[in-house]
C-alpha positions in Angstrom: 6.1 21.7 15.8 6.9 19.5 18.5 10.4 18.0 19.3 10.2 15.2 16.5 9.8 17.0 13.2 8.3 14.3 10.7 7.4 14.9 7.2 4.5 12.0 5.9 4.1 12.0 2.0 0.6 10.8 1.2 -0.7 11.6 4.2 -4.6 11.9 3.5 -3.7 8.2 1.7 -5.0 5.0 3.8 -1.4 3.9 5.0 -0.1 7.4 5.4 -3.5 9.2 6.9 -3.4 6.1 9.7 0.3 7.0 10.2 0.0 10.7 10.4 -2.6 9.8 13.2 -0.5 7.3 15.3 2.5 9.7 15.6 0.0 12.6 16.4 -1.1 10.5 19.2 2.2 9.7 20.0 3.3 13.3 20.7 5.3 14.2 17.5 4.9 16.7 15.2 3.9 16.2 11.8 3.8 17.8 8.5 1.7 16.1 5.7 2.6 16.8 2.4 -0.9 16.7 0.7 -2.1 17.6 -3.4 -3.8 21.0 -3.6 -7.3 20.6 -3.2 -7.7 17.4 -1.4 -10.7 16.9 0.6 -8.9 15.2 3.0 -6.2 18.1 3.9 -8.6 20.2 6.0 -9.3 16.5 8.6 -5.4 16.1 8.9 -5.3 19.8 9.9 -8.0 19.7 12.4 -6.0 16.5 13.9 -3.0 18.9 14.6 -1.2 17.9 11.4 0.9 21.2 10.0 -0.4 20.8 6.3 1.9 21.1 3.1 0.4 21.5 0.0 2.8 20.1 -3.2 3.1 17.3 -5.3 5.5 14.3 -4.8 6.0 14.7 -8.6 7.6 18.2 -8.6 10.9 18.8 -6.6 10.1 22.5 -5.7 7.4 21.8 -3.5 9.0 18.6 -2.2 11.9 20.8 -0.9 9.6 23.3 0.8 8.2 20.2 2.2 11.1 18.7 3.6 12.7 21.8 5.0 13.6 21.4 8.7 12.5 17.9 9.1 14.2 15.1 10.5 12.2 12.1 9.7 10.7 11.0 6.5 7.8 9.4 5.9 7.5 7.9 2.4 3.7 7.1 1.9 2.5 8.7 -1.2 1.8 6.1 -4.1 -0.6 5.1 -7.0 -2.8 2.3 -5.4 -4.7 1.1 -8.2 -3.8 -1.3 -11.1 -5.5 1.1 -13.7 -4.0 4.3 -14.1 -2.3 6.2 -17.6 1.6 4.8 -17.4 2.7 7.9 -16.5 1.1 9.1 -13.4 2.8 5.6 -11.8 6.4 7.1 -13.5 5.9 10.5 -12.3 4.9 9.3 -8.2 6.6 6.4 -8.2 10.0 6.7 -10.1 9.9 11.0 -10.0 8.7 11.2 -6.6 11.4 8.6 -5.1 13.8 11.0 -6.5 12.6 14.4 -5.7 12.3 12.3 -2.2 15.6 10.7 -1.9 17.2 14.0 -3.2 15.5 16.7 -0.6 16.3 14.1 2.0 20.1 14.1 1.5 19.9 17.7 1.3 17.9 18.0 4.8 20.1 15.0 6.0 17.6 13.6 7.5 17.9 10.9 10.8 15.5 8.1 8.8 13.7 7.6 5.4 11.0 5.1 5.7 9.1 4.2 2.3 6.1 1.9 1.8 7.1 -0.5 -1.3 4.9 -3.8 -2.3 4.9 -7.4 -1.7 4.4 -7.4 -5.6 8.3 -6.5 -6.2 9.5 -10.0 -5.2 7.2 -11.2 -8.0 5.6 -14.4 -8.1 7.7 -17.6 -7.3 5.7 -19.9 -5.7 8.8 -22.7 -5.6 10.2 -21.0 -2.1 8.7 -19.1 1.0 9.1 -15.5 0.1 11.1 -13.7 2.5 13.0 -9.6 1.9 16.3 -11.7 0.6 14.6 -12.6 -2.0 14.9 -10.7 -6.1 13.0 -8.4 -7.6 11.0 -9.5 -10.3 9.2 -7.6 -12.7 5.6 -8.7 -13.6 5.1 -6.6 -16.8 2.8 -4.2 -15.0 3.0 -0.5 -14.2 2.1 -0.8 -10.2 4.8 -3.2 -9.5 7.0 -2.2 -12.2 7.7 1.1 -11.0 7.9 0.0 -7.1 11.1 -1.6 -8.2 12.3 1.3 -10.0 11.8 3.4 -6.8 13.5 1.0 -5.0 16.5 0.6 -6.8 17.3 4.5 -6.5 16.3 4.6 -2.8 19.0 1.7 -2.4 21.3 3.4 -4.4 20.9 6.4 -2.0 21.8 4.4 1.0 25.1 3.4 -0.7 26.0 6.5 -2.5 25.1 9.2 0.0 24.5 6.9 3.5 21.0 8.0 3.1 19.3 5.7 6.5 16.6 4.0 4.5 14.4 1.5 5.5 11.8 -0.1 3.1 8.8 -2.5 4.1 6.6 -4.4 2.4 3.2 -4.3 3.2 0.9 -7.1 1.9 -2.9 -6.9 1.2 -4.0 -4.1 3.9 -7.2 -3.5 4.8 -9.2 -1.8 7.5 -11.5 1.2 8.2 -10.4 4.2 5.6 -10.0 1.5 2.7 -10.2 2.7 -1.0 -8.8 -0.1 -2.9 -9.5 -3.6 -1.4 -12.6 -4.5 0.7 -15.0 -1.6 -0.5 -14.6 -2.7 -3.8 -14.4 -6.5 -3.1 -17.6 -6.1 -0.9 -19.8 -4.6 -4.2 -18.7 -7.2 -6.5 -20.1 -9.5 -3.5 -23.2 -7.8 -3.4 -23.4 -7.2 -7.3 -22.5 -11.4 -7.7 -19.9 -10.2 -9.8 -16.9 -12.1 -8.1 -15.8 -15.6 -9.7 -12.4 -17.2 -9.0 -9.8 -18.9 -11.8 -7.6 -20.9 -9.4 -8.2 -22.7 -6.6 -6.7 -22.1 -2.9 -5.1 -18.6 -3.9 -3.3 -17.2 -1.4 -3.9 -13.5 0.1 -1.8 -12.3 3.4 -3.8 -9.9 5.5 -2.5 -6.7 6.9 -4.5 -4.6 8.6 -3.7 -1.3 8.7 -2.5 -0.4 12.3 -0.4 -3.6 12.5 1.4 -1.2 8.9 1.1 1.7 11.0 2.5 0.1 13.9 5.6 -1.5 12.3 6.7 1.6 10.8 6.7 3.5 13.7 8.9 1.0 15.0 11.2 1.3 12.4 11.4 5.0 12.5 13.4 5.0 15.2 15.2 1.9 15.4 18.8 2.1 14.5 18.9 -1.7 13.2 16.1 -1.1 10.6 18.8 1.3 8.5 19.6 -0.2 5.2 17.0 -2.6 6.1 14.0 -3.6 4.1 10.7 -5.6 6.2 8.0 -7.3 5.1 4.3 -7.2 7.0 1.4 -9.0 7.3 -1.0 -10.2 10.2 1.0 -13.0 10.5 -1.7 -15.7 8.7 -3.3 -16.4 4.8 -6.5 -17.2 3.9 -7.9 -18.3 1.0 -9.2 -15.4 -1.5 -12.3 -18.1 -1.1 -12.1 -18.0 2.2 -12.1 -14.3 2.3 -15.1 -13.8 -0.1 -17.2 -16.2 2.3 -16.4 -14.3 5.3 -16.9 -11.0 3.5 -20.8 -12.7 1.7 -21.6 -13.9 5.4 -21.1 -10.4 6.6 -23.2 -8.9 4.1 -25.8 -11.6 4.2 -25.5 -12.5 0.9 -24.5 -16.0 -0.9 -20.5 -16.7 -1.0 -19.4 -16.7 -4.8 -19.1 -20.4 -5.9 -18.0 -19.8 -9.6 -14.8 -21.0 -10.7 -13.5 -20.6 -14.4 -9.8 -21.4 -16.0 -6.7 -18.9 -15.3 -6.6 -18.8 -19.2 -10.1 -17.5 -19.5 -9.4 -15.0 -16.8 -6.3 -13.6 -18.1 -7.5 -13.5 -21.9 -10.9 -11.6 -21.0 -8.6 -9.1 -18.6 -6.5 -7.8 -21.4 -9.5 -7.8 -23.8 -10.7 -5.8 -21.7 -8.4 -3.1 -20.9 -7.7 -3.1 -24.4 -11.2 -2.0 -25.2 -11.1 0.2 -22.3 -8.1 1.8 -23.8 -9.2 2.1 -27.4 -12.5 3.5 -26.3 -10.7 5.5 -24.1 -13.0 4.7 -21.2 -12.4 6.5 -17.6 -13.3 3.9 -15.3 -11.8 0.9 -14.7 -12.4 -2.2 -16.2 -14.5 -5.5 -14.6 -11.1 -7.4 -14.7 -7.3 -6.3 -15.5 -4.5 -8.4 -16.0 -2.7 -7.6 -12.6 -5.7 -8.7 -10.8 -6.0 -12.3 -12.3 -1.8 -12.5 -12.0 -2.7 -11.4 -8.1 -5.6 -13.2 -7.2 -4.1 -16.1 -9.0 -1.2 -17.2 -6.6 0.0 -19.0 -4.3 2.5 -17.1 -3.0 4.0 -17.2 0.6 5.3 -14.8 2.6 7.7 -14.5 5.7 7.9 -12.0 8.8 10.2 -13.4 10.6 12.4 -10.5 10.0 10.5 -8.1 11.9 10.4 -10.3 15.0 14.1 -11.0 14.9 15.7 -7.8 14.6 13.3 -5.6 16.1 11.3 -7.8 18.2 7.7 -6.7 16.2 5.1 -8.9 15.8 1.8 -7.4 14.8 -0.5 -6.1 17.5 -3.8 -7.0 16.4 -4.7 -10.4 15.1 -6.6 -11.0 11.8 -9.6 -11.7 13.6 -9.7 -8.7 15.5 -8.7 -7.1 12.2 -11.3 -8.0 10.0 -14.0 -7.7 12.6 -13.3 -3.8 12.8 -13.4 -3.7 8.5 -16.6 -4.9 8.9 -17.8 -2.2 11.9 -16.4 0.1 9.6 -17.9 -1.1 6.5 -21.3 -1.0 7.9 -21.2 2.9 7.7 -21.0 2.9 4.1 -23.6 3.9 1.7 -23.4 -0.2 0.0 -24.5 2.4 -3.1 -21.2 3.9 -3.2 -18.6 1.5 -2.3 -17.3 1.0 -6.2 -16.7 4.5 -5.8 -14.3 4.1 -3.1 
């Protein structure tokens, strides 16, 4: 491996396969700490990634992972808001540990993890900034983000661990699983109506994510240090849905219907889905309605003032290359995504 040796959990993941990517192009040498049998090991490999097959979840192959490295990478995650309770315990609250405790061990220069804008909840009284709480919102993603978080922290006081956290918002951009694909086919399918008016969503597009965390890898003020990220602006989830219809020549949604409604049919939902025992995921969930319901606001100034970051390529820019990128999708397949 090269001089830098960086482990990157979750590296065949959106975030963490950009990341892997940028530092290869950067020079350094990277492990990526992938699942056995994923389809995306064998492309990080070609890329000049040294792959690690293991499992966040089980601190054996963590270890092995982790030997000899000096940076760490904390990617891996559950993005989805519909998963069995305890896959998000066992990579989210398991994995942080298995993490935090193989990087004491390796005592490692920096631990960089992605978190969640969700973990500050959803005050809409203040402009949300990384002083602010952690809230719960009674749901698993979120939930267990702040469990992780609180042991990371506790590692930075307890063992002097140099952890930095950040906080990406709603990222988007070629690669994407979890956001656009699957916002584009309800488009297409008319399938998209909105229960409160002027909701908020912050941007991020992946390389500005990509970008700040290899800033903070190797900035000493980041330690102890958590930052959030965006591309700087909100739009409208409207907004959004109209750009997104214009792209795909279709009409913009235009159906509104009460938050109550909304929320009500999302937990009828899952519960059906759950007593049926269904595999995919429901229309609507309850974290979706509580997501694409606010009017949250969220502050960067953080990143600008201690580490001089602002992000590289504006929303414009941004969304224009998701929608290159989406073009080379079979419009067939993007709820599989």
């Amino acid at each position: 491996m090269a001089s830098e040796d960086i482990l990157v959990t979750g590296g065949t993941g959106f975030i963490g396969g950009r990341l892997v990517r940028r530092l290869l192009a950067d020079g350094h040498g990277v492990r990526a700490l992938c699942l056995a049998n994923d389809p995306g090991a064998s492309a990080l490999s070609e890329a000049g990634a040294d792959v690690a097959i293991g499992d966040v979840g089980d601190a054996a192959s963590v270890a092995d992972a982790a030997d000899g490295v000096r940076r760490i990478f904390h990617c891996a995650g559950v993005v989805t808001d519909w998963a069995p309770r305890s896959l998000f315990d066992r990579v989210h609250i398991d994995g942080m540990a298995n993490m935090l405790q193989a990087a004491v061990r390796q005592r490692v220069d920096r631990f960089v993890w992605i978190s969640t804008n969700d973990v500050f909840g959803q005050p809409e009284n203040c402009v949300i900034d990384e002083e602010n709480d952690l809230r719960r919102w009674s749901e698993p993603y979120p939930d267990t983000k702040i469990a992780a978080e609180r042991l990371a922290w506790a590692a930075y006081r307890r063992w002097e661990l140099p952890v930095t956290t950040v906080y990406p918002c709603w990222v988007y951009g070629p690669g994407d699983t979890t956001f656009v694909p699957l916002l584009a086919d309800a488009v297409l399918r008319g399938e998209v109506v909105f229960w409160r008016q002027g909701a908020l969503v912050w941007p991020a597009y992946v390389d500005n994510v990509a970008d700040l965390l290899v800033r903070i890898g190797w900035s000493e003020a980041a330690v102890g240090e958590g930052y959030l990220v965006h591309d700087g602006v909100c739009v409208t989830f409207e907004a959004f849905c109209q750009r997104l219809a214009e792209h795909l020549g279709v009409r913009a949604p235009r159906i509104h219907i009460p938050y109550g409604a909304a929320y009500v049919a999302a937990a009828g939902m899952e519960l059906a889905w759950r007593v049926g025992r269904i595999r995919s995921r429901p229309l609507l969930t309850t974290y979706t309605v509580k997501n694409l319901g606010s009017r949250l606001r969220y502050n960067i100034d953080k990143a600008r003032r201690e580490l001089g970051w602002t992000p590289p390529t504006t929303f414009e820019n941004g969304f224009a290359q998701a929608m290159q990128w989406l073009e080379t999708l079979d419009t067939a397949s993007l709820k599989t995504k």
